[in-house]
C-alpha positions in Angstrom: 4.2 -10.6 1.8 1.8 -8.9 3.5 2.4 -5.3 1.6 1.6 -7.4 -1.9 -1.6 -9.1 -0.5 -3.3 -5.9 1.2 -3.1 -4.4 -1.8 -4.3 -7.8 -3.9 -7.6 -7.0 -4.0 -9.4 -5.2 -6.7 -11.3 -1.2 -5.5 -13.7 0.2 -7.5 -13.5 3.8 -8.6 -15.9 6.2 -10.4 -14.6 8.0 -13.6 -15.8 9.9 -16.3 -15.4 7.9 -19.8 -17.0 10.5 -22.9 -19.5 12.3 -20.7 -20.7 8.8 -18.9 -20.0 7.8 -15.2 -19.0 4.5 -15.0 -16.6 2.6 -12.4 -14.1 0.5 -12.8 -12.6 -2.3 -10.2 -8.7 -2.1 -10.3 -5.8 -3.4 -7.8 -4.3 -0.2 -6.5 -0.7 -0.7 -7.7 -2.8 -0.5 -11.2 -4.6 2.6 -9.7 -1.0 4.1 -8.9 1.0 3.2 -11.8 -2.6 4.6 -14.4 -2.0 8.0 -11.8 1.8 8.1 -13.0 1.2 7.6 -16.4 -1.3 10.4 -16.1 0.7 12.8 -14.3 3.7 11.9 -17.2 1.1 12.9 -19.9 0.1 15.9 -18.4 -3.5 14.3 -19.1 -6.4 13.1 -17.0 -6.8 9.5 -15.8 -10.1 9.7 -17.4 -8.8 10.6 -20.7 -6.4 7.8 -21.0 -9.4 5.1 -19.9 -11.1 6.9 -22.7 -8.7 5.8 -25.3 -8.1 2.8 -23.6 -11.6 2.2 -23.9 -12.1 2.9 -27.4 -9.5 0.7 -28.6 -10.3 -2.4 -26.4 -12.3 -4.5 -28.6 -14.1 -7.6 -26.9 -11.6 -7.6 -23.6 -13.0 -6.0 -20.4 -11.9 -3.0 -19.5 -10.2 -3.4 -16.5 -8.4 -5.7 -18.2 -7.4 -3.8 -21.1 -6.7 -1.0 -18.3 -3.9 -3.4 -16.8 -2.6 -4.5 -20.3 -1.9 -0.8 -21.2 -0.2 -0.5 -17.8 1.6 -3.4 -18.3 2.8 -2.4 -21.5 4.0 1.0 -20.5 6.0 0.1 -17.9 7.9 -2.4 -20.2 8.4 0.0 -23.0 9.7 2.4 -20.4 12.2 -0.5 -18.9 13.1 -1.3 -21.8 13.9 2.1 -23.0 15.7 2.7 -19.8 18.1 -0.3 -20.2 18.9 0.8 -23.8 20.6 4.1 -22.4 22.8 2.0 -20.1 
C-alpha cells in the first residue's frame, strides 16, 4: 500500500491559466494522468486547465481538474472494451 499512500497527498504546481500564474494542488497520479491526456492532445497542460477552468462553474478547480480526468479515463475504458 505504500506506493498508493506516498503518492496520497495533494503537490502544488504553478501554471499558466489565460495569461495568469496561478497554482493548483493535485495528487500526482492526477498530475500524470492530466500529462497523458496532454501529450494525447498534442496540447499544453495549461491549455486543457484553461478549458477546464472556463467550464467549471461553482466547483473548485482541482476538483473539476480530477472530474475531467476521471471522465477521460472512463470514456477511454469504455471505448476500449467496446473493440473487444
Amino acid at each position: 500500500m505504500t506506493a498508493l499512500t506516498d503518492n496520497a497527498r495533494p503537490r502544488k504546481h504553478s501554471l499558466n491559466i489565460a495569461g495568469h500564474r496561478t497554482s493548483i494542488s493535485l495528487e500526482d497520479a492526477f498530475w500524470t494522468a492530466l500529462r497523458e491526456i496532454a501529450r494525447e492532445e498534442q496540447r499544453p497542460v495549461g491549455d486543457i486547465v484553461a478549458e477546464i477552468d472556463g467550464a467549471r462553474g461553482a466547483s473548485g478547480l482541482s476538483s473539476a481538474i480530477r472530474v475531467y480526468v476521471l471522465s477521460r479515463y472512463r470514456q477511454k475504458a469504455t471505448w476500449q472494451q467496446g473493440q473487444r
